[in-house]
Each structure stands twice: as structure tokens, then as C-alpha cells.
N, C-alpha and C positions, 0 to 999 in steps of 0.2 A: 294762148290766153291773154298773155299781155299785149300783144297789138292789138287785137280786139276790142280792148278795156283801154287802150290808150294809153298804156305804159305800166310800167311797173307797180308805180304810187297808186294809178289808181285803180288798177289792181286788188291792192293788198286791203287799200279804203272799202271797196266792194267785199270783200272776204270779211273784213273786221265788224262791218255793219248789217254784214248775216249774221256773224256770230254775236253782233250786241243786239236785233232785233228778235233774231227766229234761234236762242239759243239760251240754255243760262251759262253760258262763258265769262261774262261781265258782272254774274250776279257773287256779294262778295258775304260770307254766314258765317258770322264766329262761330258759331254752337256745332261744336263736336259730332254731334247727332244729324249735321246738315244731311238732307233729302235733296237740295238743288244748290250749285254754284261749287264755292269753292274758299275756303279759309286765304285772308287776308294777304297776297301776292303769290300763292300757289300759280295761278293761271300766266303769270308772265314767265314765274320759275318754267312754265313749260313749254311756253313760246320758245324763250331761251335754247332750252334744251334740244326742243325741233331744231332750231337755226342752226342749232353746234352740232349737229349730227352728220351735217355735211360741211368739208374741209374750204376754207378761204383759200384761195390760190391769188398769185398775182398773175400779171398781164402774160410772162411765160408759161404760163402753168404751174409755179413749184409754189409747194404749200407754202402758207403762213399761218402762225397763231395766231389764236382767237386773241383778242385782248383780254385782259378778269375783267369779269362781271363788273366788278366795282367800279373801275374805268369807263367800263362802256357808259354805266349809269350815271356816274359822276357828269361825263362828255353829254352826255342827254340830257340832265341835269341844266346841267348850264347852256345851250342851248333852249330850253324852256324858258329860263329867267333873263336871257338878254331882250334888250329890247328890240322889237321889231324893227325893221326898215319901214319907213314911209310907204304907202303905195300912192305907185305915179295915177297922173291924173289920166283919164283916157283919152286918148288920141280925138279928136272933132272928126267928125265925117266927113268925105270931099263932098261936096255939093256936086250932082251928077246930072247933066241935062235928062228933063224927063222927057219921055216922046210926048209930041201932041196928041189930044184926041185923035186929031183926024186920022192918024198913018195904020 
């Protein structure tokens, strides 16, 4: 599926934006009584939980721990509030001989 989709990322982009378009996974209802969505960070507690259910390994194979939660989010965290890189300007086109009408 991820070559398909063109990688991992945008993959996961494609997954998330069914589920924030054609789902109430995004949709967020204090009220105890909720009928759709999900009380106030329940739905990433369960991203979360999907993710941790399968083992991290490094490039040998042998397990590693997950990081806490708290880290991850902290690390997340602060990637959200740095500031961005510049984006470069686009490259100019080469200028390509066009054929003539006639050929």
C-alpha cells in the first residue's frame, strides 16, 4: 500500500483524511451522553495504543522500548513550535528548443 500512495507519509495523510472526512474520529463531545466522536483526547489515547501494540525493533531486529507517552508528546510538542525552515525558491525551467511547425 505504501508504494502505491508514495510512501509512508502519505499514506498515513490518506488514512487520516478518511477518517477526518468519511468518519466521526475527529469529531471531539464533552457530554457523557455522546452518540458520535469521542470525549476530549480519547481518539489519539487510541492511535497511541494501536502503534504500541506492535514492538519497535532496531535495524537488527532486537526490541526497543517505546518511549512514555509524555516524551513522545513533549518531542512532538516542540517540533510543532519551532520554527519552520524557509522553503527554497523553485528551480527556473531550462528553456527547451521547441520543434518548428513544420517537422
Amino acid at each position: 500500500l505504501a508504494q502505491t500512495s508514495g510512501g509512508v507519509v502519505p499514506l498515513l495523510r490518506s488514512f487520516f483524511g478518511f477518517l477526518q472526512t468519511r468518519t466521526d474520529f475527529y469529531i471531539v463531545d464533552p457530554s457523557p451522553k455522546r452518540r458520535v466522536g469521542f470525549a476530549q483526547g480519547d481518539a489519539e489515547r487510541l492511535l497511541l495504543r494501536a502503534f504500541r501494540s506492535f514492538p519497535l525493533k532496531d535495524p537488527a531486529g532486537r526490541p526497543v522500548d517505546h518511549a512514555p507517552v509524555a516524551d513522545t508528546l513533549a518531542r512532538l510538542d516542540e517540533r510543532a513550535a519551532a520554527p519552520s525552515r524557509p522553503k527554497r525558491a523553485p528551480k527556473p525551467a531550462h528553456d527547451r528548443e521547441r520543434p518548428s511547425p513544420d517537422a
